[in-house]
C-alpha positions in Angstrom: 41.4 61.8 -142.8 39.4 62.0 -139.5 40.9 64.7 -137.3 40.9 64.8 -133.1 37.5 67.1 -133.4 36.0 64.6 -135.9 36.8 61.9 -132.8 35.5 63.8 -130.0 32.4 64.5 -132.0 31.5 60.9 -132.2 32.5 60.1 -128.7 29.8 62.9 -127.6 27.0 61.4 -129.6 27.4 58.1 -128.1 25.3 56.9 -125.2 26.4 57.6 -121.4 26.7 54.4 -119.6 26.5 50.9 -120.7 26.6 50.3 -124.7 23.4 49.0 -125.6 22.5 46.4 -128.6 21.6 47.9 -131.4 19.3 45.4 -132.2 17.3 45.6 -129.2 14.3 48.8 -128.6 14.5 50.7 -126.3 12.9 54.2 -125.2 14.5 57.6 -126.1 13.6 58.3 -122.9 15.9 55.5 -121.1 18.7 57.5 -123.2 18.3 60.8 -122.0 17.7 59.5 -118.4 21.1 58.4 -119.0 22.8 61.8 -120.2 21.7 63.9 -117.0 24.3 64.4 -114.9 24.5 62.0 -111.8 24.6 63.1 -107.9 27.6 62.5 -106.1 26.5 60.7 -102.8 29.4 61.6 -100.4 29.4 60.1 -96.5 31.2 62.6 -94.2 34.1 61.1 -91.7 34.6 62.7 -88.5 36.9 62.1 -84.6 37.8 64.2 -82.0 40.0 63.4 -79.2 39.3 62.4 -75.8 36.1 64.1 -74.6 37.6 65.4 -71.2 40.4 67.6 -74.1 38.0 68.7 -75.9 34.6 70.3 -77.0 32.9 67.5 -79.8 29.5 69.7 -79.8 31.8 72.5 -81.2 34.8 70.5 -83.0 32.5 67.7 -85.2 29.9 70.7 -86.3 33.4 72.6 -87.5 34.7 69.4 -89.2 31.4 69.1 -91.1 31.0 72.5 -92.5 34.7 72.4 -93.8 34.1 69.6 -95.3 31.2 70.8 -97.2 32.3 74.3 -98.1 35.0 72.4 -100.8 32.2 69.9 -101.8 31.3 70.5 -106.0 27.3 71.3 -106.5 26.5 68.4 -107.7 27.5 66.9 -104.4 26.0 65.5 -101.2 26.6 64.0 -98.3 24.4 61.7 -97.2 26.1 59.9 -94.3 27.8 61.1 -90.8 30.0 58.8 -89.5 32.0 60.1 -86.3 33.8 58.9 -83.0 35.0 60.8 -80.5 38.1 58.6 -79.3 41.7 58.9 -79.8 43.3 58.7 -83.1 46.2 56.3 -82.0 44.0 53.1 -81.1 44.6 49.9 -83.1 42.3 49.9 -85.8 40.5 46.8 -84.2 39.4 48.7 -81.0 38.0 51.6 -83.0 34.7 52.9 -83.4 33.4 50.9 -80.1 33.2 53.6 -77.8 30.1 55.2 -76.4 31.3 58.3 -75.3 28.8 60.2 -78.2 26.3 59.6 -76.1 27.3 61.5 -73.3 26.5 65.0 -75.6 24.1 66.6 -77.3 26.0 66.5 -80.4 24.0 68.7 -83.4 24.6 65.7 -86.1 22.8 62.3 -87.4 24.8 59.8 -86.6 25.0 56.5 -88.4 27.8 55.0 -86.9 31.6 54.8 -86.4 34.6 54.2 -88.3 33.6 50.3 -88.3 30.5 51.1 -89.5 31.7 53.1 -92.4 34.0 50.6 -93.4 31.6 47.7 -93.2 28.9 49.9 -95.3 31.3 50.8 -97.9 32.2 46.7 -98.7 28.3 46.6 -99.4 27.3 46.5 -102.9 23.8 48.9 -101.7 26.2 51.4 -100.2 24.6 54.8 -100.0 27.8 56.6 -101.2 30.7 57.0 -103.8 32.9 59.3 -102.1 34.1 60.0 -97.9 35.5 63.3 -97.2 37.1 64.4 -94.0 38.6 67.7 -92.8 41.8 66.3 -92.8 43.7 62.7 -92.9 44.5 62.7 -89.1 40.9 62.5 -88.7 41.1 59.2 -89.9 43.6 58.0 -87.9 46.9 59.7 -86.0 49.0 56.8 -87.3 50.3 56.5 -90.4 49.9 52.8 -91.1 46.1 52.5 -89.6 45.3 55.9 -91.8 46.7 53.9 -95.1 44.8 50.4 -94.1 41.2 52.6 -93.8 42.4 54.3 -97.2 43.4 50.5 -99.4 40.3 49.3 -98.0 37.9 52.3 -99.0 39.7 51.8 -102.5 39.2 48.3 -102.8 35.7 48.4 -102.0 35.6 51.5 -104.7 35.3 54.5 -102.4 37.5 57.0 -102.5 38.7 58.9 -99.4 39.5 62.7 -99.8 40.4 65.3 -97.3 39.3 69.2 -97.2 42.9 70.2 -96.8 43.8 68.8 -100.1 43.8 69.1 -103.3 41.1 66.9 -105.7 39.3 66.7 -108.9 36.4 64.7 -109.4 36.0 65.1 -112.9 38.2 64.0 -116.2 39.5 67.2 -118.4 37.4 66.1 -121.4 40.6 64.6 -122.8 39.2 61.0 -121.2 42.4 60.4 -119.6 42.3 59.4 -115.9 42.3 62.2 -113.0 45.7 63.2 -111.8 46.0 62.2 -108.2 49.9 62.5 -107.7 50.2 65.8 -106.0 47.0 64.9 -103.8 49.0 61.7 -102.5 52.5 63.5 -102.0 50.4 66.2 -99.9 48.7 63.2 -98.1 51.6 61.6 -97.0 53.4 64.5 -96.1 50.4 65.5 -93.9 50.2 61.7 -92.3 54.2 62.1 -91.3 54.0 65.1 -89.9 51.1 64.4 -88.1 52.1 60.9 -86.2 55.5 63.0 -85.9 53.4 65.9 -83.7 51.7 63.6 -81.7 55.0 61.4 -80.9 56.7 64.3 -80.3 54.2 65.7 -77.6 53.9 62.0 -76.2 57.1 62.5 -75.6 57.1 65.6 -74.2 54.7 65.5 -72.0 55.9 62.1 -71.0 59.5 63.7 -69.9 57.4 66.5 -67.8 55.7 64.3 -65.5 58.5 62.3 -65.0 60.3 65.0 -63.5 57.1 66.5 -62.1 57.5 63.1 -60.5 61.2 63.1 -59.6 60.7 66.4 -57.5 58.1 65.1 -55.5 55.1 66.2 -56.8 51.4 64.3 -56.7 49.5 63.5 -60.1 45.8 62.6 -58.9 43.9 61.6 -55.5 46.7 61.2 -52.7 46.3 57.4 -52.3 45.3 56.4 -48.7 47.1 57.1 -45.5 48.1 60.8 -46.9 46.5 64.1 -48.0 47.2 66.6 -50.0 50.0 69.5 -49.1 49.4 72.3 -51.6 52.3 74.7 -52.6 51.7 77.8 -55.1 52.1 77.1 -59.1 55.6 78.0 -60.1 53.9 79.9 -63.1 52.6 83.0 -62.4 49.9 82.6 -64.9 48.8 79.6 -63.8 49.1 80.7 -59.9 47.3 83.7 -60.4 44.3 81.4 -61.7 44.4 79.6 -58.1 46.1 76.6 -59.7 48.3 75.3 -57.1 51.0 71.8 -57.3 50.4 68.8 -54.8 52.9 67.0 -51.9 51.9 64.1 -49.6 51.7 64.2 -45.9 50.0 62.2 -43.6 46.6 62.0 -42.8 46.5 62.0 -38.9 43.5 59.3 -39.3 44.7 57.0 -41.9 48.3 56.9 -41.8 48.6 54.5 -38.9 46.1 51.9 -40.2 48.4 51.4 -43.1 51.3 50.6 -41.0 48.8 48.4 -39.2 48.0 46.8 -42.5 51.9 46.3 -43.6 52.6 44.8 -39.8 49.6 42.0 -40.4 51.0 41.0 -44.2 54.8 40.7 -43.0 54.2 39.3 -39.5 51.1 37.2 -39.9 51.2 36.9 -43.9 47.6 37.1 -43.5 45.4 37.2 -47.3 44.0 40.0 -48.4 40.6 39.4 -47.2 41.5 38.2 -43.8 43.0 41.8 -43.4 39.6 43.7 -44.6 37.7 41.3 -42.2 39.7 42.5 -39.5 39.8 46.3 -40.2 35.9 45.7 -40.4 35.6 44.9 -37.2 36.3 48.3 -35.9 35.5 51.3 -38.5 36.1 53.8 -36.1 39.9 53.0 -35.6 40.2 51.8 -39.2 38.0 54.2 -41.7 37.9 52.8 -44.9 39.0 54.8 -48.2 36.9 56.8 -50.1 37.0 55.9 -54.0 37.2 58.9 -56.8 33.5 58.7 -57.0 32.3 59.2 -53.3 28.8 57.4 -54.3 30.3 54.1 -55.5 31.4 54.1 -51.2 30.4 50.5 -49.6 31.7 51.9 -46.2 33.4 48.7 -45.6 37.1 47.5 -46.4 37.5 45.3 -49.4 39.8 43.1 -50.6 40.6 45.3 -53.8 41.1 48.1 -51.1 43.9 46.2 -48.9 45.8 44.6 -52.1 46.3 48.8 -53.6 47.8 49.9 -50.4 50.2 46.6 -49.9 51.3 47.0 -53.5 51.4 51.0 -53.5 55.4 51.9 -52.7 54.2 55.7 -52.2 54.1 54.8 -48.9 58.0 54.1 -49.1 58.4 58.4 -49.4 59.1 58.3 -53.1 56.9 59.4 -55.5 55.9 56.8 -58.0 54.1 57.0 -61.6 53.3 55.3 -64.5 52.8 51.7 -62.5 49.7 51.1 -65.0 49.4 51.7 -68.7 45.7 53.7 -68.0 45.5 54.9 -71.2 47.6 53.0 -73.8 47.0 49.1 -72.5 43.6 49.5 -70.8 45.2 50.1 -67.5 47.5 47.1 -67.2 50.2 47.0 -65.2 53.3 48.1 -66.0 56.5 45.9 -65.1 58.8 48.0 -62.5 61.2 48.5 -64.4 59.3 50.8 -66.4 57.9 52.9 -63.3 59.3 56.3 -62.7 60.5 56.8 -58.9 61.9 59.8 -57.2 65.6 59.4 -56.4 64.9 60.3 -52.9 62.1 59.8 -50.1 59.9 63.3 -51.0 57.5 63.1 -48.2 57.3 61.1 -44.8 57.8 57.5 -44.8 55.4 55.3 -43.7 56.8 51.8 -44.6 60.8 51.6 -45.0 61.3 50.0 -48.4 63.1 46.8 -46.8 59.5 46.2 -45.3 57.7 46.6 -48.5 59.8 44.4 -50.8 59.5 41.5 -47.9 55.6 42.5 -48.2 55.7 41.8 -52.0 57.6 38.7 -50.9 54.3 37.7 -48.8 52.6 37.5 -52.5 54.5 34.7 -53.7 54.0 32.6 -50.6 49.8 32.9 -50.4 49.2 32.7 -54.3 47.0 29.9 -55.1 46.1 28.9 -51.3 43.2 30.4 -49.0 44.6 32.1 -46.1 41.4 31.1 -43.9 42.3 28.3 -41.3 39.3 24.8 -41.2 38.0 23.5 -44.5 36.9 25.3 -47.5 33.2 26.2 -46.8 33.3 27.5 -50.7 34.0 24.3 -51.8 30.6 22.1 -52.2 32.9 18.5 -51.5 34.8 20.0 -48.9 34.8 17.2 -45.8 37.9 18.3 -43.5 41.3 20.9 -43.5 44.6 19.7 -44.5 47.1 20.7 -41.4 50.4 21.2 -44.0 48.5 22.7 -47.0 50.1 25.9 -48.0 53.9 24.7 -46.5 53.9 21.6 -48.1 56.0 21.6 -51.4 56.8 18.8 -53.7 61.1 19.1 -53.8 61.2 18.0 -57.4 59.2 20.3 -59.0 58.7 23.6 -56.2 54.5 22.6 -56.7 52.8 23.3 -53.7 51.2 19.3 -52.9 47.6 19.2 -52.3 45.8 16.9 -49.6 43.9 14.3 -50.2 42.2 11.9 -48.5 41.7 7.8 -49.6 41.2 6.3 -46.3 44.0 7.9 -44.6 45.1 11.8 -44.9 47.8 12.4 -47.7 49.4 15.2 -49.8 49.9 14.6 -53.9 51.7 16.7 -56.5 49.4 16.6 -59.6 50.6 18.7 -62.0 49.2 18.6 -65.7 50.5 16.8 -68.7 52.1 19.4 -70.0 54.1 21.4 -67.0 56.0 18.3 -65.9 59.4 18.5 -65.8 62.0 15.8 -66.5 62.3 13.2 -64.3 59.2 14.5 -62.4 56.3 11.1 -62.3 53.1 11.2 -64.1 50.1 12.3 -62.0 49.4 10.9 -58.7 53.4 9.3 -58.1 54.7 11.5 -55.6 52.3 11.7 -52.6 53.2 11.7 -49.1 51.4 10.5 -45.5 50.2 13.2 -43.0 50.6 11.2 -40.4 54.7 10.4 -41.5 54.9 13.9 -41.3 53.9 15.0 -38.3 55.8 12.9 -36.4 58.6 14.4 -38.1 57.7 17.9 -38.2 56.5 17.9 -34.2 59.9 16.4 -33.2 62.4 18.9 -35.4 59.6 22.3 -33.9 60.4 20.8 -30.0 63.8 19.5 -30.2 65.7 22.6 -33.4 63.1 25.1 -32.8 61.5 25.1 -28.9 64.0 22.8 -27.4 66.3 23.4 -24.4 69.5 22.2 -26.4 68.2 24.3 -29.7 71.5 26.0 -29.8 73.9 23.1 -30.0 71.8 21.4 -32.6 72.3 24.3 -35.3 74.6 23.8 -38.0 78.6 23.9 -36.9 79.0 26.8 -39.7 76.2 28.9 -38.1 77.8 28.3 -34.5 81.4 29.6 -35.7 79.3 32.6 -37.5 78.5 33.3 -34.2 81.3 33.2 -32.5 84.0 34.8 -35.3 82.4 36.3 -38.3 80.1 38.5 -36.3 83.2 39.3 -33.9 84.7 40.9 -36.9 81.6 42.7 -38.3 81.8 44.4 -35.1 85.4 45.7 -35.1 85.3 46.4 -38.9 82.2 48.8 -37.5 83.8 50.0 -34.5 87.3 51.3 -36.3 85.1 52.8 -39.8 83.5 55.1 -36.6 86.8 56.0 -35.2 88.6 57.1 -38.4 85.4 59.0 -38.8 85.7 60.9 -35.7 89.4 61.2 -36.9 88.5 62.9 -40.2 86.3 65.5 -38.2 89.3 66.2 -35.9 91.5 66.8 -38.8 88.7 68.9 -40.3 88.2 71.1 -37.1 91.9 71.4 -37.2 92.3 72.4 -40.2 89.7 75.6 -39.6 91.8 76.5 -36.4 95.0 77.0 -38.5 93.4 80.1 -40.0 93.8 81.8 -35.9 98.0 80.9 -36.5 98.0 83.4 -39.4 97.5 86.9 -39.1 97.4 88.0 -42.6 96.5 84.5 -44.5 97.2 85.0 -48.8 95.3 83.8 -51.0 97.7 80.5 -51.4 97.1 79.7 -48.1 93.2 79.8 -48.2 93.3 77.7 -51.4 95.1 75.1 -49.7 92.8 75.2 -47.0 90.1 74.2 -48.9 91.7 71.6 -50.6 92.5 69.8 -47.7 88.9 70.4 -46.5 87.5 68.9 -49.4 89.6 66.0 -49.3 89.1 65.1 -46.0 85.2 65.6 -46.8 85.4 63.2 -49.4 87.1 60.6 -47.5 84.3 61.3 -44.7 81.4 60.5 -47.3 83.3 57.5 -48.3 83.8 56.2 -44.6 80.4 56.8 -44.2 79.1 54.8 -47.1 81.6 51.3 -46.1 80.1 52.3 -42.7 76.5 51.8 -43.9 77.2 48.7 -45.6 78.9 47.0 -43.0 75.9 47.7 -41.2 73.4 46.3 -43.6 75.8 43.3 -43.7 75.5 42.5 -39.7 71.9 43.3 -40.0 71.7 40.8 -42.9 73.5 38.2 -41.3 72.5 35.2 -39.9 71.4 35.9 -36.4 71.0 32.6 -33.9 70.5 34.7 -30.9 66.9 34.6 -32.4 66.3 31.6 -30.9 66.6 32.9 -27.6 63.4 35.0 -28.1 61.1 31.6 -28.6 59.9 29.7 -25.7 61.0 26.5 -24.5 58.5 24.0 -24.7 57.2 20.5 -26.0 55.0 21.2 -29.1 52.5 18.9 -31.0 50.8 20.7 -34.0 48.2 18.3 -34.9 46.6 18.6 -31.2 46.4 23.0 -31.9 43.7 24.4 -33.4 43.6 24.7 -37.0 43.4 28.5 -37.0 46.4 28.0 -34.0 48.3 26.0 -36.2 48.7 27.7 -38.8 49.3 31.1 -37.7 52.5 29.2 -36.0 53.5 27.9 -38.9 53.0 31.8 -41.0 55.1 33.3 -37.8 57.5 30.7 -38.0 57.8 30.7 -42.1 57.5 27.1 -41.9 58.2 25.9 -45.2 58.3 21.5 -45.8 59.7 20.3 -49.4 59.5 16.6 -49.7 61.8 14.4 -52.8 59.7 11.3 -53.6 63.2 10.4 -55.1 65.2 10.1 -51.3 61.8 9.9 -49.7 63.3 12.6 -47.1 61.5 15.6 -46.2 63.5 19.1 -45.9 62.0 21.2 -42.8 62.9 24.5 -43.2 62.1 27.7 -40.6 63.0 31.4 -40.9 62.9 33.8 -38.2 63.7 37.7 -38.7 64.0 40.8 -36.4 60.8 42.3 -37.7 58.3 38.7 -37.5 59.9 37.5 -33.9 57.9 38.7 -31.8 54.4 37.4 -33.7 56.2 33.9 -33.7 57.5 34.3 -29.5 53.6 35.7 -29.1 52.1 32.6 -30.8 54.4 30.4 -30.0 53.1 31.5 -26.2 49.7 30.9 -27.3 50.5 27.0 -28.1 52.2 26.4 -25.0 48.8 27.1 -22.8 46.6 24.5 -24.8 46.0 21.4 -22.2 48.5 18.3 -22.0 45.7 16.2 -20.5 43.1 17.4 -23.4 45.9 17.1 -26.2 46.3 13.7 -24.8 42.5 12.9 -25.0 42.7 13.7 -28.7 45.3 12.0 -29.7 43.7 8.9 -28.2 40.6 9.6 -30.5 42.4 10.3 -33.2 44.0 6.5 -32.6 40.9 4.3 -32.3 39.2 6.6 -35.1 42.3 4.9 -37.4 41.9 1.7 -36.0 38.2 1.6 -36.8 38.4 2.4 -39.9 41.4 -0.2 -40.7 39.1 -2.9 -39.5 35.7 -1.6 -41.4 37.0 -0.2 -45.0 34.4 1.6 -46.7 33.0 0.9 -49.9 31.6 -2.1 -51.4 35.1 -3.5 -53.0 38.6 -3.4 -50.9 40.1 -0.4 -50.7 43.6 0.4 -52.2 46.3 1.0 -49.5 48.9 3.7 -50.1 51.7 1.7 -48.6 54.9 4.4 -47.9 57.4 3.5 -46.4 58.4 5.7 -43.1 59.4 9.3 -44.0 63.3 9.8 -43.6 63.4 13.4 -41.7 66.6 15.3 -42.6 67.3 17.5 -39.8 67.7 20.6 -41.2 68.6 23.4 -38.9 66.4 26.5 -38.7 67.3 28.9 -41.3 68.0 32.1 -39.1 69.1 34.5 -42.4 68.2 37.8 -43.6 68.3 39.2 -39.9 69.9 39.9 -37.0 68.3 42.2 -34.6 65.3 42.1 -32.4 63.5 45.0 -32.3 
């Protein structure tokens, strides 16, 4: 009966490798060609972090030579594949960085992580095996770590790790190689890896943001400050010359960026207008200097104006983590997720009510040229459009677009897709300029320049005036005297201690009781004091008519560039509803934009009756030439509309009160 020995005798006297027929010849030599040991072919995987963290001429040389020193003798690699990126990218954006090339790094390199992958799925790969110095190397994420190691496997390539136990060969017994404990170490290695780098994300993550909450600056100080430094808290690092970063005004630049927030919120000007005008005087305006002094055009840009109107540093708190710089190729975050300091931590340039009206401005310009006369850009551009950019179609808040088909008209065009119910197809809600202006230049000089501008606002507005505001007023003026009552009673209080000559300690504990109650009712007085303030300053305000001229207004006869930087002072804003065929005029004037609209308002009133008058009569017989010679060979469609109903709105005086 055949024993095990008997067995494993035979299996050693047959052939390595693929049986052959034993009918077919063949060399002894082929056979023992077959027998000598085979040369494991091993390509070598290595990553190190960001290059600005670390040193990859010292850190991938290491990772080699550990990864060699565990390698069998019969074993070689014959591949370097390497990245120097972080370990946390999807697995998608891997391998496609170029920052290898920025050091003299003492290793062939053949590619990345892509690279290795896409060699390993060919069938003339050049190894067997990949070795790293350990599994974070492959990847700091757990799942991206296992997706590199199923598809290494699949293509027949197995991955192993320096750090961990292997075996390459079988025991002789010709049962499979034991893997389990290599796996368990694996996976214990990948959790508590991810965990590590989590963990410090989250860390670090909670340090800066109250590095940020105390006031401190991370970076450049943006423009319109400099930097304030202040000794290290930590005597190590302070004793290097390491020092911690406030803000403060830079004496040069701090007053162009009020200058800049003035323009947006007064003029609404674009972002380019703005540059153009800083431009024109560099002396009074320098421009900012970027990180990298040699990339300097020496002019204002529109990227430059756009970073300080959207930067709310200049409100005195510290802000971070407005843009994902690291994890989302430096998108913008939303604001909910940016970290502010509770308090203003250095000098205020813009009060925050200014800035969120700035961001307001945003909303208003997107998707319409701020430059006044026709678009030069454009190559069929044959005239300006006097409304574009107020002009909004009622049903579906689209701004309308003008047009021109023998006569001047705005259309809401929106696509297929975006219309809304009840909202016609393309090209059935439209409007006449001409309708318009007749409308808009009688509502301007009768609600808005007009001697009897004040009885024409709305009844509701008028008793505002006359009773709500009344009561604003007293509800301010008796919150200020139970103030000054409370820090009578408190002065009072303090006295009592010259009545007793010998006070116990019941008596001073009562003392300060009643001290810190009446300071508590003082802080609370004080906060129903500052709201009723923001209320009055909130509330509608027609006394801001009274700042605007009286006059007789035409718009059409203004300049273009005139006309519309009445309209932006004004905050002229026209819906029309195709449905009641009545167009909604709507006006807002505030404390802070009154005086650009009474200063350009000024400006209109000096243009020329007699020359206004010598243009409109052009204007006329232009129309009437043209209704008697249409152009083209074939008639020509007219848009027949029937006359624009004008609702009177009044002049929408909200959000403000006071003239500054």
């Amino acid at each position: 009966m055949a024993g095990p020995e008997l067995v494993r005798k035979w299996a050693d006297d047959q052939p390595v490798g693929r049986p052959r027929s034993p009918y077919r010849r063949h060399d002894d030599n082929t056979g023992a060609a077959e027998a000598r040991p085979r040369l494991l072919r091993f390509a070598w995987a290595g990553r190190t972090s960001t290059y600005d963290q670390q040193d990859p001429t010292l850190s991938l040389p290491r990772q080699l030579r550990a990864s060699q020193l565990v390698l069998p003798e019969d074993a070689l690699i014959v591949a370097h594949f390497y990245d120097i990126e972080s370990g946390r990218k999807e697995l998608a954006a891997r391998g496609k960085g170029t920052a290898h090339e920025q050091f003299d790094i003492p290793i062939p390199r053949d590619g990345g992580i892509q690279d290795l992958l896409a060699e390993a799925e060919r069938v003339d790969r050049r190894f067997d095996f990949v070795i790293c110095e350990s599994i974070d190397r492959i990847a700091r994420r757990t799942y991206i770590a296992t997706d590199i190691e199923n598809r290494l496997e699949s293509a027949g390539v197995r991955l192993l790790a320096a750090d961990e136990p292997f075996n390459l060969a079988h025991d002789g017994t010709g049962r499979k190689a034991k893997v389990a404990t290599q796996l368990l170490t694996r996976r214990v290695k990948q959790g508590i890896s991810e965990f590590y780098v989590v963990e410090m994300l989250e860390k670090s993550w909670d340090g800066i943001a109250v590095h940020t909450e105390e006031g401190f600056n991370i970076g450049k100080p943006c423009y319109g400050y400099q930097a304030k430094h202040v000794p290290h808290p930590v005597p190590a690092k302070r004793a290097k010359g390491q020092k911690k970063t406030f803000l403060e005004p830079n004496p040069a630049e701090a007053p162009v960026v009020k200058r800049i927030f003035k323009w947006r919120l007064e003029e609404r000007l674009g972002y380019q207008p703005i540059a153009d005008r800083l431009n024109r005087d560099l002396a009074t305006n320098p421009p900012p200097t970027p990180n990298t002094p040699s990339r300097a055009v020496g002019l204002w840009t529109y990227s430059n104006v756009r970073d300080i109107l959207t930067n709310p540093k200049y409100t005195g708190h510290m802000v971070w983590n407005r843009r994902a710089r690291k994890s989302a190729g430096n998108r913008r975050n939303p604001v909910s997720e940016w970290i502010w300091s509770p308090e203003p931590v250095h000098e205020v340039l813009v009060d925050l009510d200014t800035f969120i009206q700035v961001q307001e401005v945003s909303g208003h310009r997107f998707g319409s040229r701020t430059d006044p006369g026709p678009n030069t850009k454009h190559p069929q551009t044959k005239r300006s459009y006097l409304f574009r950019t107020y002009l909004f179609c009622d049903l579906c808040g689209r701004r309308m677009n003008g047009k021109t088909r023998r006569r001047v008209y705005y259309a809401c065009n929106p696509k297929k897709a975006y219309l809304p119910a009840g909202h016609p197809a393309a090209g059935g809600v439209f409007v006449r300029e001409d309708h318009l202006l007749e409308k808009v230049n009688a509502f301007l000089s009768d609600h808005v320049f007009g001697d009897y501008r004040r009885q024409l606002l709305d009844a509701n507005l008028r008793q505002l005036d006359a009773t709500v505001a009344q009561e604003r007023e007293q509800q301010v003026t008796g919150l200020r005297r139970a103030i000054a009552d409370i820090d009578v009673k408190i002065k009072r209080t303090i006295r009592n201690f010259e009545l007793v000559d010998d006070p116990d300690e019941d008596f001073v504990r009562d003392i300060n009781e009643r001290r810190a109650e009446l300071r508590a009712q003082r802080e609370q007085l004080e906060m129903q004091l500052a709201e009723a303030e923001q209320r009055i300053l909130a509330a509608p305000n027609p006394g801001l008519l009274d700042a605007l001229p009286v006059m007789k207004i035409e718009v059409d006869q203004l300049p273009d560039e005139l006309a519309r930087a009445l309209f932006e002072a004004l905050r002229l804003e026209i819906r029309y509803n195709r449905d009641t065929n009545t167009a909604t005029c709507r006006v807002t004037l505030t404390g802070p934009t009154i005086t650009a609209a009474s200063r350009t308002a000024h400006d209109a009133a000096v243009i020329s009756l007699d020359a206004a008058r010598q243009r409109r009569q052009q204007r006329k017989q232009e129309n009437t030439e043209q209704d008697r010679h249409p152009s083209g060979d074939g008639p020509v469609p007219i848009l027949v509309v029937p006359p624009v109903g004008f609702e009177p709105t009044t002049p929408a005086l909200g959000e403000r009160c006071s003239i500054p």
